[in-house]
N, C-alpha and C positions, 0 to 999 in steps of 0.2 A: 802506161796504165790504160791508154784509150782504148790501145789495141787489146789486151789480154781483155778490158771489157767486152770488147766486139766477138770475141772471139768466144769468151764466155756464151753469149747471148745462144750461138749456136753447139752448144755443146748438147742440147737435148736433141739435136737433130743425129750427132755424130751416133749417139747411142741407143735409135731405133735402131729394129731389124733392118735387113737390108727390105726384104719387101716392102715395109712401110716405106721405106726413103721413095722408094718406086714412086710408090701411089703416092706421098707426099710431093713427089716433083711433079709426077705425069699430070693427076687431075686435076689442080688448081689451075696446070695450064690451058684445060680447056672450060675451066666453072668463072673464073675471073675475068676474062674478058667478057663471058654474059652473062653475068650480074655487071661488070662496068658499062655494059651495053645500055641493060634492061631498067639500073640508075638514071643511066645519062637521059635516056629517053622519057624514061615518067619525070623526070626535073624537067625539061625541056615542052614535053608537051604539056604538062599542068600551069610552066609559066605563062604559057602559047593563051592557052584556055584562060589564064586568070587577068591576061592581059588584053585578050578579046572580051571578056567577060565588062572589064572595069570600065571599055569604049562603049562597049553596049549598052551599060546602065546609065553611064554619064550623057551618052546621049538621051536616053529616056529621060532623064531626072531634068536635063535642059528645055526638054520639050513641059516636059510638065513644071515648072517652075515658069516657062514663058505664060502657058495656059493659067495658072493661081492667078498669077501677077495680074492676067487679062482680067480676073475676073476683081481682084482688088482695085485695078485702076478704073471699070465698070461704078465700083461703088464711091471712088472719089469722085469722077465723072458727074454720079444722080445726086450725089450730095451739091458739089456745085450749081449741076441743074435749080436742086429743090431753091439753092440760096435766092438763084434769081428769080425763079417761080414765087418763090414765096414774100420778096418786095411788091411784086406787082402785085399780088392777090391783096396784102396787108398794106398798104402802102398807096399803091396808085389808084385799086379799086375802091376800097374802101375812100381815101380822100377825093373821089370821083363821086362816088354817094355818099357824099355828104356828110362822111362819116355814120350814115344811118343804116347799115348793112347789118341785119337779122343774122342774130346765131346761128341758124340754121342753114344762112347763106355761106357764114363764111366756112361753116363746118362743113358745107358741102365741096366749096371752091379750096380750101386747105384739105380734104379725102381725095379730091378728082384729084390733084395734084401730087398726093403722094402714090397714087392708082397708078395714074402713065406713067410715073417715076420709073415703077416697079416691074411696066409692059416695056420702056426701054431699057429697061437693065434688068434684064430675068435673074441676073446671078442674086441679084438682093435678095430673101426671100419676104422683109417686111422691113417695114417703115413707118415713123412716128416720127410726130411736130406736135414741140410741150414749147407752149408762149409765156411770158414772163411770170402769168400768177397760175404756172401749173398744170394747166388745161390741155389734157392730153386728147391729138387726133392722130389715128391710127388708122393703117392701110388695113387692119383688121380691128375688128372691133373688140377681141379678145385683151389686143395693145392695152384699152385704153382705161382697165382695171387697174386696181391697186394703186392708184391716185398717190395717196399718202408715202408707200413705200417706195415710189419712182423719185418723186418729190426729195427725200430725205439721201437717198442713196449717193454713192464715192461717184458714180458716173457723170450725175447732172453737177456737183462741185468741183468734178474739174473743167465740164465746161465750160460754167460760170466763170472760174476763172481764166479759163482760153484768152486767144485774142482772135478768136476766131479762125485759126487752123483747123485741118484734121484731124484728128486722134483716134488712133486706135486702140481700143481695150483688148483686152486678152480671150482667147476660149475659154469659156467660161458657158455655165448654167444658172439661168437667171428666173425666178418670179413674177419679173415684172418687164414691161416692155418688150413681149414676145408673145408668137403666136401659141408654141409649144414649152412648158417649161423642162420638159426632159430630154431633149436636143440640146446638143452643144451649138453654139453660137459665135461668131467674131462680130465685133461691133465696131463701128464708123461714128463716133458722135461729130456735131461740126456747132459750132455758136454762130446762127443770122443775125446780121446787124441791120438796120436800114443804110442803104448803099449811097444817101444824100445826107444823113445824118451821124452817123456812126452809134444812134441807140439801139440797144441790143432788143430783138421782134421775139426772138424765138432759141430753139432749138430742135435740131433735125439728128433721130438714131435711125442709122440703115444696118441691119443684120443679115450676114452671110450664114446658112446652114455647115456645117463640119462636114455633111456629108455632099455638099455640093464641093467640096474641096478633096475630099476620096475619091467621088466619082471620076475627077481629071486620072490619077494615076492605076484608077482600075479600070480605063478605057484604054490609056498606050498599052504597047506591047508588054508585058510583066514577065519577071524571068523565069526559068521553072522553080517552083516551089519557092520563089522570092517573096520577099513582100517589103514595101513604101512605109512609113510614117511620117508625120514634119513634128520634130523635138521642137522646145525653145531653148532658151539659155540655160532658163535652169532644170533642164532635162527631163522637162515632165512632156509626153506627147500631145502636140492639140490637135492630128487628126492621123487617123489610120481606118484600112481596112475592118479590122477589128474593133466593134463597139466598145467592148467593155476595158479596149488599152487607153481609149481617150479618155485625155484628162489625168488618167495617173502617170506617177514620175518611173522613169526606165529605174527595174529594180536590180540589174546587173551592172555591180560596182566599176568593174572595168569596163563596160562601154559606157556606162554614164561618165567615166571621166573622160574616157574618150570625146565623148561629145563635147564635155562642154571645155574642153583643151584645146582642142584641133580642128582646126580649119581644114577648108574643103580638102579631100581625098580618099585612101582606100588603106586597105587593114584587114589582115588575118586576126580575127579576136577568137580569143577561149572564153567559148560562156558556157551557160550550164545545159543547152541545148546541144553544146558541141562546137566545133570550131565555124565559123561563120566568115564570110566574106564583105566586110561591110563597107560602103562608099557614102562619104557624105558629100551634100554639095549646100552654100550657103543660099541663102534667099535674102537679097538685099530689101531693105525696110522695115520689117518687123522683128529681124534679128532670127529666122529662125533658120532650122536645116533639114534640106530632105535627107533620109537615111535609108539606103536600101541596103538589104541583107540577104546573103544567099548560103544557103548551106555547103561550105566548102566540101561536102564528100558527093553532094549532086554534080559539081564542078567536076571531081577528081573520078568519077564513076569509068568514064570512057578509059581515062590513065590505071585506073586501077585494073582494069580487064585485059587490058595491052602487059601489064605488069606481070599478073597473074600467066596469062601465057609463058610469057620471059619466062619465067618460074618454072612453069611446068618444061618446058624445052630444055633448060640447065637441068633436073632433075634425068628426065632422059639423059642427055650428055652424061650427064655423072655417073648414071647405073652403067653408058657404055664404056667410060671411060677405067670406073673403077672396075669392071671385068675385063678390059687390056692389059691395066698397069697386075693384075693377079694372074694372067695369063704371061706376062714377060716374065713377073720372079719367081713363077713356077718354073719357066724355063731356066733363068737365070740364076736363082736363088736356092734351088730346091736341094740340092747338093750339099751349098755353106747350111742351108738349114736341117739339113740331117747331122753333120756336124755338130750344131748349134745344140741339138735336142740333148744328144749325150752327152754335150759337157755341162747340162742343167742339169741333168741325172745325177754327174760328177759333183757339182756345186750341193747335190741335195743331200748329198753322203755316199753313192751308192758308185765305188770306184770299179767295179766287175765291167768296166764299158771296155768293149773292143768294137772297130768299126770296119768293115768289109770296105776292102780298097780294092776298086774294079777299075780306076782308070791310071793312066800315070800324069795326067793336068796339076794344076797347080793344087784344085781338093784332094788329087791323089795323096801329094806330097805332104799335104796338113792332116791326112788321115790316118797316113802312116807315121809321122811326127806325134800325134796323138796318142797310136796306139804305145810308141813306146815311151811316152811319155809318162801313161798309166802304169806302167810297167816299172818305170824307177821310183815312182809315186809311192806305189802300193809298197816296197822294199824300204824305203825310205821312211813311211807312216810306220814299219812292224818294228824299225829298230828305235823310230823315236817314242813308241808307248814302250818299249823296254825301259828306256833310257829315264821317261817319266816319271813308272813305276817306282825305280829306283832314289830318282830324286825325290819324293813322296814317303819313301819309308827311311831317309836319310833324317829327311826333314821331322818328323814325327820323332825318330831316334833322337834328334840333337832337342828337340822340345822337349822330351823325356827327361832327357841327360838336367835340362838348364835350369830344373823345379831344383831347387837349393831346400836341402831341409837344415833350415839357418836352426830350428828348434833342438838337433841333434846334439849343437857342442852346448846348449842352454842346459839339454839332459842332462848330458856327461857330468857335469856343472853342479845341476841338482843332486845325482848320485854321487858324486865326490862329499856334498854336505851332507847328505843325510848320513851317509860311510862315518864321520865326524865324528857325529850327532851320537852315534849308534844307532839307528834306526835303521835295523836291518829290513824288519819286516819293509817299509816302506822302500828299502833299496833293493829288494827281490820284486816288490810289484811293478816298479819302477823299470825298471832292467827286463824284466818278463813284456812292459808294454811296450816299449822300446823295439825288444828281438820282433813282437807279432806287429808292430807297428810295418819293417823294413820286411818282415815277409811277403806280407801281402803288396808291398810296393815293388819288389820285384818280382811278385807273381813268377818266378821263373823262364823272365822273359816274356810272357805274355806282354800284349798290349792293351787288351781289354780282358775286365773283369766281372764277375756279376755286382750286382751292385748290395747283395748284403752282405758282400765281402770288404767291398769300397766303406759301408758303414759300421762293419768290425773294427776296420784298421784306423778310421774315424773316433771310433768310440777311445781305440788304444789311445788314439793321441790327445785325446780330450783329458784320457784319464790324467798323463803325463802334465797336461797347464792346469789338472785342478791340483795338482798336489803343488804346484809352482805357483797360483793363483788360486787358491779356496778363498780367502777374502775378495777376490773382485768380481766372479759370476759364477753362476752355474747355468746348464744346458736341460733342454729337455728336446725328445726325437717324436715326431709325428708320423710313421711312415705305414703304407697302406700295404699289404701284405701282399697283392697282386704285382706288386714292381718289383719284389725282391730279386727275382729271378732276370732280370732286364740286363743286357750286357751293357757295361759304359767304358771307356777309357778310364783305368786308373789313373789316382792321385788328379781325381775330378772335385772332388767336396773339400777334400782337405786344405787344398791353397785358400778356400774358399772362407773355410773357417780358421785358418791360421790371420788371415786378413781383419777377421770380424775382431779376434782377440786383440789384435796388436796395434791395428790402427782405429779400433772403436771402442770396445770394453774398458783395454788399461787407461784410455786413455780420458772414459769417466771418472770422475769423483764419488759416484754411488756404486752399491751392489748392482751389478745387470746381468740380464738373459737372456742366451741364444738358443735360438730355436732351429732344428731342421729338419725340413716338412720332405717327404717324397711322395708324392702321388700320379696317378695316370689321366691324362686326359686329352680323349682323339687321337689315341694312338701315338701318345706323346709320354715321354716320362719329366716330368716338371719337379725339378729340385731348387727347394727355396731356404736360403741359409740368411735368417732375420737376429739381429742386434740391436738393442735397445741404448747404444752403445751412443762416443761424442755425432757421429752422425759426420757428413760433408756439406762443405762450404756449396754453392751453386756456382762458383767458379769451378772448382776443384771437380764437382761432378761432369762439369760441361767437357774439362780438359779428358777426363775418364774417359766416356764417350767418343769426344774425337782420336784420342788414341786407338780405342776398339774399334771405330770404323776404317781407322788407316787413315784420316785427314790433318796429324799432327804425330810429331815426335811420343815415341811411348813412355806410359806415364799406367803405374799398378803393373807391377811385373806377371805378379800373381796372377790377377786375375785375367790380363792381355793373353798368357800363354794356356789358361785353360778353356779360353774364347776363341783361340784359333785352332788349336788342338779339336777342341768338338765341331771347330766347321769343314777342317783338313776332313776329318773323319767323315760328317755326314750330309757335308755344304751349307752355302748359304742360308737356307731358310732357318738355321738352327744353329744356339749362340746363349750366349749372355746379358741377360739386361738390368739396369740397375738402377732404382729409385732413395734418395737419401736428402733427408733435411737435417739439418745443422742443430745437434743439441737434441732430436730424436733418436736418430737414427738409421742404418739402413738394409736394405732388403734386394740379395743377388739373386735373381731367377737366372736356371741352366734348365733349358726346353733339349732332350734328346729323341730322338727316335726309339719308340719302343723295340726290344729284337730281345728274343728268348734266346739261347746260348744255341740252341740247335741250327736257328734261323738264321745265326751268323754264318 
């Protein structure tokens, strides 16, 4: 089985032309090694690049994550300062005079001190010292507004409840203890205690600008068209080149979860800017991560021009190759395909093929195998349409022969009683329909008849079951005068309505009426022979049918041989069809081809 499948697989190859096999073998051999080239290479150099790429950034990102961290351990650094600056100012100075040290003294030696704070650690951009009942001094004087709302806020409650650690709050945009309130900020709070007592003096806020923390990664090297942010955990950005990204949360569902899943490294993402290069690397202490991202088609740019070539070079190849492989089976082929030509011509109908044998090679010998091949062909086809012919008018004769006029010995039957009876009259009309009944059904041999002849011989027989049947129907004829003249196959209507009587009418309980219509339409003659009679089961109509089509044993002798009879005659598109419900009744359409008696 494995083999006959394998073998299958190429069976479309077996049955191109020979040319195509050519070019089917020839050029793939020279297009598939450069494209497996011109793959391997853009795979290979894009990894080259992505892996150069992810060293280059990671270096960057270390160098700038060393620089943040400078600038954040800067601001633990002045916060510690301020601690111990600010015992001795509160603490030693003050208990040195006497405790008698003017507000304005100590407002000044509490500003001078957060001033230097701020000239040794430039990263800070500002700083405040709020003492136990509130009283805010500020390295700007802007600080030290909003009293009430610095007082009440989550910042100074947690550091109330510190133990005098560091803490850092989040970027954020604040109100109140700041220079500017529409800058983004990071905050340093710290709780001073007295360093002999452990009662709490103060507190000290130091803020770091957002954009003092951009500025680090828009001074190293940046990659082309890259760009730096620092996410937190929960994926919102607190600083980037871009003002208006700070602060809100990344709104690209797959790299937010990127972020906040995975630990430091690197990732081809699909976002809606396009495919992206993105590396993250962690930033110990605050939890957050640098992210840098590069447009992976800026990457792939140099790969794709190298690619592009490939391409165009295999294109070349190709146009040269496929003009070899049609230059060999012109050589090779041109022969079997003259060959080939006329036995298509053959196949199309047109057997007059003879083919000039000019060499004695092996096309010589299949040309002249050909030629008399046609030859016994053509002798062959003239005796089997003879032969056809014949089977055909055999076949037509024995369909003729098989209509049984089962009604004949019923006549005999009837004119035997009425003879009885004395009812001569009725046994002369009887015996008169009878003779013109059987003339027109042998037409003299004919096999078609005109069709007002078909409904003379009709009428004779009708006459015959009404005088056998007056109590169980009567008839009435619809026919249109223009089809009179229409040739049909004899003993066409009559099986049609020997049917209606016998298996529909007698077989009502009421008086009923058959009707039979002839009319033309589309060059059609349409004869429709309707009984008001018991009607068919939908079993029994279904069997009908499959019998007419030929998909079961025959069933309606009748009407099967006047349905093949008219298709013998004028084919398939033309027949019998038959609609019939149970206890209504039913209705046989016979479709013919119209033909005037000349026309035959």
């Amino acid at each position: 089985m494995n083999v006959y499948n394998r073998l299958k697989r190429f069976e479309w190859f077996r049955n191109r032309l020979i040319r195509n096999k050519i070019t089917l073998v020839y050029v793939p051999l020279i297009i598939i090694p450069l494209f497996v080239l011109g793959f391997a290479s853009n795979q290979i150099y894009t990894n080259a690049i992505v892996e150069r790429t992810v060293k280059s950034v990671s270096d960057n990102s270390s160098l700038i994550i060393t620089q943040i961290n400078g600038k954040l351990a800067n601001a633990v650094n002045a916060a510690n300062m301020l601690t111990l600056n600010m015992n001795k100012v509160l603490v030693e100075d003050q208990s040195g005079a006497g405790g008698q040290m003017s507000e304005l003294q100590l407002y000044t030696k509490i500003t001078n001190q957060l001033s230097f704070a701020l000239v040794v650690f430039p990263d800070v951009e500002s700083a405040a010292f709020i003492d136990p009942d509130y009283h805010i001094y500020g390295s700007n004087t802007s600080m030290e507004s909003k009293r009430e709302l610095a007082a009440g806020s989550e910042l100074l409650r947690r550091l109330e409840q510190s133990n005098g650690a560091n803490i850092w709050f989040p970027m954020q945009k604040r109100n109140y203890l700041v220079n500017n309130e529409t800058e983004p900020i990071l905050t340093l709070g710290k709780r001073i205690v007295n360093i002999n007592t452990g009662v709490p003096i103060g507190y000290v806020i130091l803020n770091i600008r957002e954009s003092a923390l951009s500025a680090v990664y828009e001074d190293i090297g940046s990659i082309k068209e890259g760009s730096y942010y620092i996410a937190d955990t929960a994926g919102r950005i607190v600083s980037s080149k871009q003002e208006d990204e700070v602060l809100q949360p990344i709104t690209e569902p797959s790299l937010l979860e990127w972020v906040q899943k995975n630990a430091a490294g690197a990732k081809v993402q699909s976002t809606r800017d396009g495919d992206m290069l993105l590396i993250s690397s962690d930033m110990q202490g605050l939890g957050w991560k640098l992210i840098s991202q590069v447009p992976y088609d800026l990457l792939t740019e140099d790969t794709r021009k190298i690619t592009k070539l490939i391409l165009l070079i295999g294109l070349v190849c190709f146009v040269i190759a496929l003009f070899v492989a049609r230059l060999l089976s012109n050589v090779i082929s041109k022969p079997i395909v003259h060959l080939s030509r006329h036995m298509k011509k053959v196949k199309e109908g047109n057997l007059d093929q003879q083919i000039e044998v000019n060499s004695g090679d092996e096309i010589g010998l299949l040309a002249s195998g050909f030629n008399t091949m046609m030859g016994r062909v053509k002798e062959l086809l003239v005796n089997i349409s003879a032969e056809q012919k014949k089977k055909r008018e055999y076949e037509l004769a024995l369909m003729q022969a098989q209509i049984k006029p089962h009604f004949l010995y019923n006549t005999l039957d009837v004119i035997y009683t009425l003879s009885e009876m004395g009812r001569a009259r009725d046994v002369q009309r009887t015996t008169k329909a009878l003779a013109d009944f059987y003339r027109v059904a042998l037409s003299q041999g004919k096999d078609q008849i005109r069709l007002e002849e078909e409904l003379r011989s009709v009428k004779d027989y009708l006459s015959i079951q009404r005088i056998r049947y007056s109590d169980v129907f009567n008839y009435e004829m619809d026919v249109e005068p223009e089809v009179l003249g229409s040739m049909i196959p004899k003993l066409t209507i009559q099986p049609l309505v020997e049917n209606a009587i016998y298996h529909g009418l007698k077989n009502k309980m009421t008086f009923g009426l058959l009707t039979i219509t002839a009319r033309c339409e589309d060059q059609k003659v349409v004869l429709i022979v309707k009984d008001d009679g018991a009607g068919m089961t939908e079993e029994r109509l279904h069997d009908l049918r499959a019998s007419m089509s030929g998909a079961q044993q025959q069933v309606g002798y009748g009407i099967n041989s006047v349905h093949e009879r008219i298709k013998l005659y004028f084919g398939e598109p033309y027949g019998i069809q038959i609609e019939s419900e149970s206890g209504l009744g039913t209705t046989v359409t016979a479709e013919l081809p119209y033909q005037a008696e000349q026309e035959r």
